[in-house]
C-alpha positions as a Markdown table, in Angstrom:
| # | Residue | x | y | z |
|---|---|---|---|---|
| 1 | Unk | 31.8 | 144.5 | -22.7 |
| 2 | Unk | 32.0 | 147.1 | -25.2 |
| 3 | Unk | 32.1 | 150.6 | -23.4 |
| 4 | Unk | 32.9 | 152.9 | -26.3 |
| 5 | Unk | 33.2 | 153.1 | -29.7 |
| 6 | Unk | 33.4 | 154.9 | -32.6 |
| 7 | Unk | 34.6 | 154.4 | -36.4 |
| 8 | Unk | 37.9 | 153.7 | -35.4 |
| 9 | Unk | 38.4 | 154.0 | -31.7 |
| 10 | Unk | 37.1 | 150.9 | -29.3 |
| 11 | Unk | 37.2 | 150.8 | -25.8 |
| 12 | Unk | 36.3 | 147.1 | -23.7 |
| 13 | Unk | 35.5 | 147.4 | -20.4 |
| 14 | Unk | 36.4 | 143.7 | -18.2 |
| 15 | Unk | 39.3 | 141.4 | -18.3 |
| 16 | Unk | 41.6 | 141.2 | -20.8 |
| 17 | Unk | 42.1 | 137.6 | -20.6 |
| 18 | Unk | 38.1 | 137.1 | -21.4 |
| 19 | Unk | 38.0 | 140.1 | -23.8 |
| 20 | Unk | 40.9 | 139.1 | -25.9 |
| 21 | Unk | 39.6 | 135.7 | -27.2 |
| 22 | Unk | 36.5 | 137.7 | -28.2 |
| 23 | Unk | 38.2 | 139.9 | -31.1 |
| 24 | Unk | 38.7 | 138.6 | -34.5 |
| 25 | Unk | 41.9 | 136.2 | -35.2 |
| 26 | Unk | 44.6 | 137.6 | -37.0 |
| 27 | Unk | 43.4 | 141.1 | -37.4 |
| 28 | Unk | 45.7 | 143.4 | -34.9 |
| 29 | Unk | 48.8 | 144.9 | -36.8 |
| 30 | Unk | 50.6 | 146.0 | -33.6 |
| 31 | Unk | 50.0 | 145.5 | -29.5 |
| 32 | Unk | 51.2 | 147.9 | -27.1 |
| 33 | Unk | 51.3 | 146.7 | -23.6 |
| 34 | Unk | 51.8 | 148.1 | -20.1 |
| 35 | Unk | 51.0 | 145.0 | -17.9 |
| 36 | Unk | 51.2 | 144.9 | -14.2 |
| 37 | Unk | 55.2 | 145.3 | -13.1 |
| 38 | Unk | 53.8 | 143.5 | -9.9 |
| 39 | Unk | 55.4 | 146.6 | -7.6 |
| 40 | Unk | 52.6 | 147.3 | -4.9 |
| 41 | Unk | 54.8 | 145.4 | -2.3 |
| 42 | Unk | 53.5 | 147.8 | 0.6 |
| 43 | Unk | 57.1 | 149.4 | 0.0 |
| 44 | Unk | 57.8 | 153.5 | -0.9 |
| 45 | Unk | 59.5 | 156.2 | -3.5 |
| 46 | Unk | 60.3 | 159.6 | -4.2 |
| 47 | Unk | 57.0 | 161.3 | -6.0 |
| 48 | Unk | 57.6 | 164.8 | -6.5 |
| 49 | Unk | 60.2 | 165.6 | -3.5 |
| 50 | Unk | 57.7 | 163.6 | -1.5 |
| 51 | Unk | 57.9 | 160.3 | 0.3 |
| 52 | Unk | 54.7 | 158.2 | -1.1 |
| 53 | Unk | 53.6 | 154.4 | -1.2 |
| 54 | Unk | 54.2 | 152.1 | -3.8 |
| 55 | Unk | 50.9 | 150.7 | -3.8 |
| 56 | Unk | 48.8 | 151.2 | -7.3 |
| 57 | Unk | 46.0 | 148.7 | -6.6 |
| 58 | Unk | 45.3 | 145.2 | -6.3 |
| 59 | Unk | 45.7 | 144.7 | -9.9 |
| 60 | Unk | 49.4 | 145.3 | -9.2 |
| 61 | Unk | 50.3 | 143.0 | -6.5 |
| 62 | Unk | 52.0 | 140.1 | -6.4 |
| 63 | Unk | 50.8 | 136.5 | -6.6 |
| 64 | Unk | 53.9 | 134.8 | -6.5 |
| 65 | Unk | 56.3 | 133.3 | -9.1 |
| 66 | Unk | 54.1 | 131.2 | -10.7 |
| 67 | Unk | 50.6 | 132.6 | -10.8 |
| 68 | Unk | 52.7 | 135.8 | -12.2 |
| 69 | Unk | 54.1 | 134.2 | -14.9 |
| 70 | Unk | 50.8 | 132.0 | -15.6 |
| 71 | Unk | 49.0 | 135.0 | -15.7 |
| 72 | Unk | 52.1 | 136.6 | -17.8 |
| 73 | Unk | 51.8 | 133.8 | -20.1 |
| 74 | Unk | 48.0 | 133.3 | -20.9 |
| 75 | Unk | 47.3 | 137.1 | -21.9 |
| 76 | Unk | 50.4 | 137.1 | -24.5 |
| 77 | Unk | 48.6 | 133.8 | -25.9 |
| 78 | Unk | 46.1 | 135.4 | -26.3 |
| 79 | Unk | 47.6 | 138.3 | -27.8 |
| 80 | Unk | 49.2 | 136.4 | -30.5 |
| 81 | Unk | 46.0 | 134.8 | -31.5 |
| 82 | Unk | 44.6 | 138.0 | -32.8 |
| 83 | Unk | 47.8 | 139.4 | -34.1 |
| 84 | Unk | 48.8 | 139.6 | -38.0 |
| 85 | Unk | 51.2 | 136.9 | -39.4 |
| 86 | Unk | 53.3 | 140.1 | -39.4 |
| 87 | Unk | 51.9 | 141.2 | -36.9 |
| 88 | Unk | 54.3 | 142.5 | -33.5 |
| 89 | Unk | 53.9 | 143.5 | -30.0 |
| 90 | Unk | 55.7 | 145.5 | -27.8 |
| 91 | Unk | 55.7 | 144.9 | -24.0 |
| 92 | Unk | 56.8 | 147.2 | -21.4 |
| 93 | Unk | 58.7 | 146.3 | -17.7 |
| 94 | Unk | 60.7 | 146.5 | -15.3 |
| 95 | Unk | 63.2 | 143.7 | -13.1 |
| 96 | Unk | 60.4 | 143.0 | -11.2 |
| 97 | Unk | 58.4 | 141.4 | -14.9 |
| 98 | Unk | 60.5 | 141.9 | -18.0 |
| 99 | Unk | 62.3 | 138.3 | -17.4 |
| 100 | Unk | 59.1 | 136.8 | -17.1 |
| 101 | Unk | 57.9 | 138.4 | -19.9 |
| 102 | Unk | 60.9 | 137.5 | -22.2 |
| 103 | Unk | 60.5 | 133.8 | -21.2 |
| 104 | Unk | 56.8 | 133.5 | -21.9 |
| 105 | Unk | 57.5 | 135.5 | -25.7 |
| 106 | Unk | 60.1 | 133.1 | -26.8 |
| 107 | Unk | 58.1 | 130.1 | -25.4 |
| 108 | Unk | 55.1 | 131.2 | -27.2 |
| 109 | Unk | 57.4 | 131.2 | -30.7 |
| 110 | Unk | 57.7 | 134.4 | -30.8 |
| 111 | Unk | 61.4 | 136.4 | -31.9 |
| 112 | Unk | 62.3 | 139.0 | -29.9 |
| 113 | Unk | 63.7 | 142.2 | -32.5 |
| 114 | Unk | 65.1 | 144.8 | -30.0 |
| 115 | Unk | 65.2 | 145.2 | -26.5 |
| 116 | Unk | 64.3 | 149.3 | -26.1 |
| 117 | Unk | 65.9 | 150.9 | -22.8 |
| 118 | Unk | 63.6 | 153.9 | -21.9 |
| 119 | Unk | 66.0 | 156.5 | -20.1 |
| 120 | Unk | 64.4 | 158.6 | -17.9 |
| 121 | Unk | 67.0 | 161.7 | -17.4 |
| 122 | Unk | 64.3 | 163.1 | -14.5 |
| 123 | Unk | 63.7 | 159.6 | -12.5 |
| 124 | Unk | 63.5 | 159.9 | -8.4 |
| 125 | Unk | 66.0 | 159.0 | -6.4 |
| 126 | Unk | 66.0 | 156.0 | -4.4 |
| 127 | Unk | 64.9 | 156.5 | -0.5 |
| 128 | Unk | 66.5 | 153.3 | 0.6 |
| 129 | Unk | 70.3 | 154.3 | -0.8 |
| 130 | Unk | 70.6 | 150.8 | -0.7 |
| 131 | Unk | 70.7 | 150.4 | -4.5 |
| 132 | Unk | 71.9 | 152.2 | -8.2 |
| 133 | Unk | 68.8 | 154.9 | -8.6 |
| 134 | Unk | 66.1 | 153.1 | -11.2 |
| 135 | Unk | 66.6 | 155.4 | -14.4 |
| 136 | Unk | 64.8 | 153.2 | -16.6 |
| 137 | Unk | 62.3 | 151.0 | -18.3 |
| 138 | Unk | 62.6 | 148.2 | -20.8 |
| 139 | Unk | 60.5 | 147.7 | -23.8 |
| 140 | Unk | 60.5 | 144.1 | -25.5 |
| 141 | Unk | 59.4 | 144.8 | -29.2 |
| 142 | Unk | 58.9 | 141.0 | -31.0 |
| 143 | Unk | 57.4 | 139.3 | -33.8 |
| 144 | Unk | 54.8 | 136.6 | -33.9 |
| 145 | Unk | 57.9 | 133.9 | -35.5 |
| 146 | Unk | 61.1 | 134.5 | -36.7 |
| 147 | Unk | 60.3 | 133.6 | -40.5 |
| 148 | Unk | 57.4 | 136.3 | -40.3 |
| 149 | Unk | 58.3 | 139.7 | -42.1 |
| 150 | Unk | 57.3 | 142.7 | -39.6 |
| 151 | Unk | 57.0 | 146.3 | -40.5 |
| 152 | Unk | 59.3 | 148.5 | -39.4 |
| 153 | Unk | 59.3 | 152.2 | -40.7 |
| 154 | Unk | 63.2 | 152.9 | -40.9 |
| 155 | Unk | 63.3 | 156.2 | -42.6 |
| 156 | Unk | 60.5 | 157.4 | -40.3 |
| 157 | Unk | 62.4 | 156.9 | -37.5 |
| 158 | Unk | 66.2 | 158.3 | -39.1 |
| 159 | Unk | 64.3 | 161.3 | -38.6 |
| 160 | Unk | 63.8 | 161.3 | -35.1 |
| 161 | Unk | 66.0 | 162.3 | -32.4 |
| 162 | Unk | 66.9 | 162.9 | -28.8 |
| 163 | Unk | 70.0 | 163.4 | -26.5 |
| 164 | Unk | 70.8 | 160.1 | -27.6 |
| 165 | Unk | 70.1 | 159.4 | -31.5 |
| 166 | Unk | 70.7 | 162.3 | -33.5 |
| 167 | Unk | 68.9 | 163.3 | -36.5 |
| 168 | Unk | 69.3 | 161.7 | -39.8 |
| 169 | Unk | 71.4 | 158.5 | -38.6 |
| 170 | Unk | 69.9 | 154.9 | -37.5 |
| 171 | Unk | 67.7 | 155.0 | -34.1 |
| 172 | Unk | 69.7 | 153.3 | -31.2 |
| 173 | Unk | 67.7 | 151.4 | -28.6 |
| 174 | Unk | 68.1 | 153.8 | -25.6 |
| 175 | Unk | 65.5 | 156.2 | -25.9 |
| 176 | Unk | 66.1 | 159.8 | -24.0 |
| 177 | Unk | 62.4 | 160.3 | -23.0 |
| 178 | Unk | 61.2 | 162.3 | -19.6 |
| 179 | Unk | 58.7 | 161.1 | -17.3 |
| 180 | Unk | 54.9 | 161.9 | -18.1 |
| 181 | Unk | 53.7 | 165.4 | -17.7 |
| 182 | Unk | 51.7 | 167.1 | -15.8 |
| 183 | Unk | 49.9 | 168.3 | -19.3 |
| 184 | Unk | 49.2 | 164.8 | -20.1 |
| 185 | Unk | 47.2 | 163.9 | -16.9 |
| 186 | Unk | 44.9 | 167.2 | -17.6 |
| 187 | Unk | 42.2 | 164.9 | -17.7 |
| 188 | Unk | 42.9 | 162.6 | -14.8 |
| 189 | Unk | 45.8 | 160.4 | -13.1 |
| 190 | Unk | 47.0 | 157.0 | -13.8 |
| 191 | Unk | 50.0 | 155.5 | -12.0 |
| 192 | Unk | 51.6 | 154.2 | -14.8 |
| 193 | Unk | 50.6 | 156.2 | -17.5 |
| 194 | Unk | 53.3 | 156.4 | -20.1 |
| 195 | Unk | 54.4 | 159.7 | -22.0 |
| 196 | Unk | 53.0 | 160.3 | -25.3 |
| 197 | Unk | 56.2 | 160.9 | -26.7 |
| 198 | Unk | 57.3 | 156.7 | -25.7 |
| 199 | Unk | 53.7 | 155.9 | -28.0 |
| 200 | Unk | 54.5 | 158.2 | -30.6 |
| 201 | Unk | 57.9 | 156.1 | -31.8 |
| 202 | Unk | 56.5 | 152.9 | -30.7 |
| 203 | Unk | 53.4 | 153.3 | -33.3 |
| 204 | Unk | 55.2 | 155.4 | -35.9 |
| 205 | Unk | 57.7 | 152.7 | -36.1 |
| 206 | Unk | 55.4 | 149.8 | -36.3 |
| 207 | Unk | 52.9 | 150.5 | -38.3 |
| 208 | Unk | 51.1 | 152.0 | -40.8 |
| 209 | Unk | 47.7 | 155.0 | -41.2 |
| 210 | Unk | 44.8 | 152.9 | -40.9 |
| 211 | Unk | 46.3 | 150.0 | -39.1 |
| 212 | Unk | 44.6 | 148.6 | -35.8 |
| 213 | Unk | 46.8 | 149.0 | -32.9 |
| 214 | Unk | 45.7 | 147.0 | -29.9 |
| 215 | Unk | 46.2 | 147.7 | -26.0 |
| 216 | Unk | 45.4 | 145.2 | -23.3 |
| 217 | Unk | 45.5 | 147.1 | -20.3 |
| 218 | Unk | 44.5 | 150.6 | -21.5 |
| 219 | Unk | 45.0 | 152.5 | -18.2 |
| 220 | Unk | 44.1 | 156.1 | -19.1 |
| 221 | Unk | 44.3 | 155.7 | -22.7 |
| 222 | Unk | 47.7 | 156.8 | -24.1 |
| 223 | Unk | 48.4 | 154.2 | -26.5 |
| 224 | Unk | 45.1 | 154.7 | -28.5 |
| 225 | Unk | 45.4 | 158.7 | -28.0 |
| 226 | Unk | 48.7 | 159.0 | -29.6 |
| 227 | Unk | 46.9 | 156.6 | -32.5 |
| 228 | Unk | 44.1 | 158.1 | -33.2 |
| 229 | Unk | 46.5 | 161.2 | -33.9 |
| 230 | Unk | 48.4 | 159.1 | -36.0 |
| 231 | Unk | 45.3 | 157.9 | -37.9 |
| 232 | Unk | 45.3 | 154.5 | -36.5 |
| 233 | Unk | 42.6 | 152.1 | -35.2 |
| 234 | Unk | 42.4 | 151.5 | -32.1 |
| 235 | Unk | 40.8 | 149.0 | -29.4 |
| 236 | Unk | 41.5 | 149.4 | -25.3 |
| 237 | Unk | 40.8 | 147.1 | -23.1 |
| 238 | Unk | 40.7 | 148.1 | -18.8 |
| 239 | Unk | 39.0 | 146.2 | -16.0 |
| 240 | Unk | 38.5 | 150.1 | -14.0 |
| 241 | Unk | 35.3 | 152.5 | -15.9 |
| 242 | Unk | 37.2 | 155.8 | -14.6 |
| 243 | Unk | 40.4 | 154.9 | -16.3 |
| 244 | Unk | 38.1 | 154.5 | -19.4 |
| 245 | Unk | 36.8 | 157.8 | -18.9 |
| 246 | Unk | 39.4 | 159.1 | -18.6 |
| 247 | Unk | 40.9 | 158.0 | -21.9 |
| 248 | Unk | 37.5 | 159.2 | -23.5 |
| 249 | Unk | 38.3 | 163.0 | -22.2 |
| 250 | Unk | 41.4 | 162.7 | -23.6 |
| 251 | Unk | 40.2 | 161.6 | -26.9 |
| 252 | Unk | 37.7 | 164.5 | -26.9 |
| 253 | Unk | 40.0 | 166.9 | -25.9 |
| 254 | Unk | 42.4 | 165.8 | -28.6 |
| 255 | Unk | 39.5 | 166.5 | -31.0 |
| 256 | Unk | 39.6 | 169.8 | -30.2 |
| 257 | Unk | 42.6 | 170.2 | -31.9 |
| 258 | Unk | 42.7 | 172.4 | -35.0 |
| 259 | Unk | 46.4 | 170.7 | -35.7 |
| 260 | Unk | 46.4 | 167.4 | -34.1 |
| 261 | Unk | 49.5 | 166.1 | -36.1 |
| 262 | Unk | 51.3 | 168.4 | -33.3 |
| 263 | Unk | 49.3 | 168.3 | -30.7 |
């Protein structure tokens, strides 16, 4: 059900398998999405020096191998139903999904243009010392078909740089980015939120002002912040109301903003 909306900001409340075959065919430029990394296994990790569950919610847990990828596979159908012929998405993981993810793309027709390795130079250490310390995501970015002609805003993104890609030369797929703030979760906490500053190259470098940028599983709303900065359209879609209201103080805080370009 629609929970919020303005001219150019939409927020679903429900599931985004139901919600997604309600919007318009065709008509999303770009989908951002953070789906469950199926992690609450009742395990632990490091959380600011201190030793703290794994556990996010039962939206998180684990069905086993083939309900996860069922479920893996039905909401990136439905993803590419409402995307642009030039349309492309960009999914995010870890071990635990990202190879489930990849199948179900390429099985669905799409073309997979870059895998993105998300280096997080502050990560945790692991507890168990069992294992090489997780430093990173991955980010799939693909296009609906290979003969499809996506957008892809080169020059923008010569311009950017980090610890890894220096200025003026071609952005390399390892991207030097820390772990969320604590001046990003002002508003409220979400156990997966993403930094703003992962949103801001993913958008910038996919579309365009005024396109419509689409996230599944909203969570507390960064994708369609960092948009509406950008002057993009946005819709959000979340199964939890305070995750929604959360992203709805964060978009009225951002409004706030005499300068939002650097906000």
């Amino acid at each position: 059900m629609e929970y919020f909306k303005n001219d150019k900001f939409k927020l679903l409340l429900g599931d985004s398998l139901e919600l997604l075959s309600k919007i318009d065919k065709e008509s999303v430029t770009t989908i951002f999405a953070d789906p469950p990394y199926n992690l609450s296994n009742n395990g632990f990790t490091c959380k600011g020096g201190k030793m703290v569950s794994v556990n996010k919610g039962d939206w998180d847990k684990s069905n086993g191998f083939k309900e996860d990828y069922k479920f893996t596979y039905e909401w990136i159908k439905r993803c590419r139903d409402i995307l642009k012929p030039e349309g492309t998405i960009w999914i995010s993981g870890t071990h635990h999904n990202i190879y489930q993810v990849g199948h179900a793309l390429q099985a669905l027709g799409f073309h997979v243009l870059n895998e993105i390795i998300w280096f997080k130079p502050n990560a945790p250490p692991h507890l168990a010392c069992r294992y090489f310390t997780h430093s990173h995501e991955t980010l799939i970015w693909a296009r609906k078909s290979k003969d499809s002609k996506h957008k892809f805003n080169y020059e923008t993104m010569k311009k950017w740089e980090d610890k890894i890609s220096p200025a003026n030369k071609q952005m390399r797929s390892v991207w030097h980015i820390p772990l969320t703030s604590k001046a990003e979760k002002i508003y409220g906490n979400h156990p997966t939120q993403k930094p703003m500053e992962l949103l801001k190259r993913v958008i910038e470098s996919s579309t365009d002002e005024s396109d419509l940028v689409l996230d599944p599983f909203n969570g507390s709303g960064t994708t369609g912040i960092v948009s509406h900065i950008l002057g993009r359209k946005y819709i959000g879609i979340d199964m939890e109301k305070k995750y929604l209201d959360i992203t709805i103080k964060r978009l009225q805080g951002i409004k706030k903003q005499t300068n939002l370009k650097s906000y």
